[in-house]
C-alpha positions in Angstrom: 0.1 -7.0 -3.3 2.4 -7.8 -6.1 -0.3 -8.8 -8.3 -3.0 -5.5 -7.3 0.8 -3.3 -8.1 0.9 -4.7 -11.3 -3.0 -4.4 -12.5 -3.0 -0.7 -11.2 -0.3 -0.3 -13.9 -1.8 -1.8 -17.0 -4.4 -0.9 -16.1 -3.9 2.4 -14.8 -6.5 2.6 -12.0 -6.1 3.8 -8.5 -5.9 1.6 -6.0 -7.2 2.2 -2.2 -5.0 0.1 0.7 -7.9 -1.3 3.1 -5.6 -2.0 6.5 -7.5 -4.1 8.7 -5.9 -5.0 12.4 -3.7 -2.3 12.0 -3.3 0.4 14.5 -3.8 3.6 12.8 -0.6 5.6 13.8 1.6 3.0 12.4 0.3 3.6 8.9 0.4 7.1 9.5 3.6 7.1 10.3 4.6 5.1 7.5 6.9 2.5 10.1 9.2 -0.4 8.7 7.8 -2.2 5.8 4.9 -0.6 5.3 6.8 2.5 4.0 9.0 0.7 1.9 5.9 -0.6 0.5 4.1 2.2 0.1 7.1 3.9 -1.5 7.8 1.5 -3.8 4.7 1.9 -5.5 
C-alpha cells in the first residue's frame, strides 16, 4: 500500500482500491483501519 501511495504521488495517477474478501458495508462505512487508511491518502 505504502509503495502504490507513493507512485500515485510522483506519479500523479489515480489509483482504484480492488477489496477482495471484504464485505461490502464495511468499506462503505469506512470501519477501523480501513478509514484511517483511506484518509490518509
Amino acid at each position: 500500500m505504502a509503495a502504490i501511495a507513493e507512485c500515485r504521488k510522483q506519479l500523479n495517477r489515480t489509483v482504484i482500491p480492488v477489496f477482495y474478501d471484504v464485505n461490502p458495508s464495511y468499506v462503505r462505512h469506512h470501519d477501523g483501519i480501513l478509514s484511517r487508511i483511506l484518509n490518509s491518502n
